[in-house]
C-alpha positions as CSV (number, residue, x, y, z in Angstrom):
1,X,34.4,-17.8,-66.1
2,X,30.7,-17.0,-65.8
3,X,27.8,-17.8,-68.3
4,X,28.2,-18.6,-72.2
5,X,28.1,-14.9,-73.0
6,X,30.7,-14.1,-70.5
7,X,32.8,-17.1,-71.7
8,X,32.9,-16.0,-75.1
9,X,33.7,-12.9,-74.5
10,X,36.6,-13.9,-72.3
11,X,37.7,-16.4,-74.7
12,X,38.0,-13.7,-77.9
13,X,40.3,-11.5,-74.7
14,X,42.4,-13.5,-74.2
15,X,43.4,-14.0,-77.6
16,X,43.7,-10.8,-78.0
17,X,45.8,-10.3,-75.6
18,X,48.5,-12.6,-76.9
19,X,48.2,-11.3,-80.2
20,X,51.0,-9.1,-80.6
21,X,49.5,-6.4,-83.0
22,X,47.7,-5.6,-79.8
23,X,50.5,-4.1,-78.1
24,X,48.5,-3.0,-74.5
25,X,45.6,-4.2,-72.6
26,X,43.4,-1.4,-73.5
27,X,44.6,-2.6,-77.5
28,X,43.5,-6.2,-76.8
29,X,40.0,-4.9,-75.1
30,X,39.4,-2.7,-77.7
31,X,39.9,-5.0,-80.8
32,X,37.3,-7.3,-78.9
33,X,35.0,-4.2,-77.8
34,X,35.1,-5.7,-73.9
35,X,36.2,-2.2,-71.6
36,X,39.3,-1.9,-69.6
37,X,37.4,-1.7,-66.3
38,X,36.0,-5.5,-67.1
39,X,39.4,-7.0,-68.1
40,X,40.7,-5.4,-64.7
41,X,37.9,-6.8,-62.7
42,X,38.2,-10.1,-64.5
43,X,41.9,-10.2,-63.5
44,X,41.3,-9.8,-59.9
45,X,38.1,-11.0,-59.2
46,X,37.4,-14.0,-61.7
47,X,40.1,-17.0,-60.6
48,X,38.6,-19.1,-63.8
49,X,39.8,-16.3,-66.1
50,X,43.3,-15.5,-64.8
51,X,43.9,-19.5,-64.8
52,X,42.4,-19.5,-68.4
53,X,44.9,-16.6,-69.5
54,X,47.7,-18.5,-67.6
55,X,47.2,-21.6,-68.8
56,X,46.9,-20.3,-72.5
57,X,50.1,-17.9,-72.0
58,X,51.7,-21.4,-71.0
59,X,51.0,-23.2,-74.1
60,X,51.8,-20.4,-76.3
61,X,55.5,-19.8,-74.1
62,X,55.3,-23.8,-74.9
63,X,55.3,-23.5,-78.7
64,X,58.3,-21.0,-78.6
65,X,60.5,-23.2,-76.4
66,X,60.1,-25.9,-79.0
67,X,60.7,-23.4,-81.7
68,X,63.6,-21.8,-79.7
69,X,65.1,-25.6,-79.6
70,X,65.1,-26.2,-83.0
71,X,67.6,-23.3,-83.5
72,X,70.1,-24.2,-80.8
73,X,72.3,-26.3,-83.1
74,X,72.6,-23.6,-85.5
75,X,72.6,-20.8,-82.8
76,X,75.8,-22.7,-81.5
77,X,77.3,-22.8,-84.8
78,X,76.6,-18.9,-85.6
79,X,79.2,-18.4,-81.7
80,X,81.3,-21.0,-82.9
81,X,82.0,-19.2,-86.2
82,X,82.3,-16.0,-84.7
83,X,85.2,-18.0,-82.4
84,X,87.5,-19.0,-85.4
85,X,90.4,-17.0,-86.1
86,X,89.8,-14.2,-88.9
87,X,87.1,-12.7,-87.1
88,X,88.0,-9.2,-85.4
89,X,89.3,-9.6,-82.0
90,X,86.1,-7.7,-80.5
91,X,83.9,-9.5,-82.2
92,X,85.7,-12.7,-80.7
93,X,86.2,-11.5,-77.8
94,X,82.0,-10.4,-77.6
95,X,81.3,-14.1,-78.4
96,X,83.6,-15.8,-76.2
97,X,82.2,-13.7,-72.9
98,X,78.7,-14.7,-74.1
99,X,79.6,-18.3,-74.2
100,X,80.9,-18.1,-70.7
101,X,78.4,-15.9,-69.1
102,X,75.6,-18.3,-70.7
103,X,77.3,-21.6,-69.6
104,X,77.6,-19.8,-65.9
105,X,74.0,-19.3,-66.3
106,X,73.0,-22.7,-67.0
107,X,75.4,-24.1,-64.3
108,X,73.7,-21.7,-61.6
109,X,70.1,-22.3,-63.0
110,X,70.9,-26.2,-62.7
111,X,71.9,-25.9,-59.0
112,X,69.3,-24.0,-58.0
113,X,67.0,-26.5,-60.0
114,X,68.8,-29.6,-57.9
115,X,68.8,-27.5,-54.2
116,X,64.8,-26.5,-54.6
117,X,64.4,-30.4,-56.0
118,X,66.3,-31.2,-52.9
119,X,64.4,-29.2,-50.6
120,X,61.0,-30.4,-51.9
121,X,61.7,-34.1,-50.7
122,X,62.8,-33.0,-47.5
123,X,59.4,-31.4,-46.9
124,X,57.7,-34.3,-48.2
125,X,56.4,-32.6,-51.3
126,X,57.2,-34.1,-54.9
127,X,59.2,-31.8,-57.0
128,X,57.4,-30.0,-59.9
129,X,59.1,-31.0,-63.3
130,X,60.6,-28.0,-65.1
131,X,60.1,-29.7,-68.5
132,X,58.1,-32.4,-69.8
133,X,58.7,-33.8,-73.2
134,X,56.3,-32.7,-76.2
């Protein structure tokens, strides 16, 4: 990011862009009055910027993962339900292939999480933490 001007106006884009009643670029730009051209230029030229927008896209992403964890108990529960006999067969059936297919998921998302881990060491690099306590 350049001078304070610059900044400033950078600052109010980015926020614009995360806001979701902006629903494109060229909404975000024009809500803050900064033209399309100079968010495009900013992205590829401007390394402070795009690691500004990252690291704020991060914290936001952040936020909702906590949010998102909050509701796995009762997100659980909701399947669970949908499990117990009474419930239409499709609808069981549904649920019971999404509890499988998510669990599969997981198990091949943990794997690949302990092989690159793995990997890491053996080149002598530290692996980078996929989650860090709030």
């Amino acid at each position: 990011m350049a001078n304070n001007g610059t900044k400033t106006r950078q600052s109010r884009l980015i926020a614009a862009l995360l806001d979701p009643a902006n629903r494109s670029q060229a909404d975000a730009c024009a809500a803050v009055g900064v033209p399309v051209r100079t968010l495009q230029n900013w992205l590829a030229n401007d390394p402070a910027f795009l690691a500004a927008l990252r690291q704020t896209e991060s914290a936001v992403i952040d936020s909702a993962g906590r949010r998102l964890l909050g509701l796995v108990d009762d997100a659980i529960d909701a399947i669970g339900d949908l499990l117990k006999p009474g419930v239409a067969d499709a609808i069981r059936l549904r649920a019971a292939g999404e509890v499988l297919d998510r669990l599969h998921t997981w198990r091949q998302d943990t794997i690949f999480e302990d092989r690159l881990a793995s990997l890491e060491r053996e080149i002598g690099n530290e692996p980078i933490e996929t989650y860090t306590e709030p």
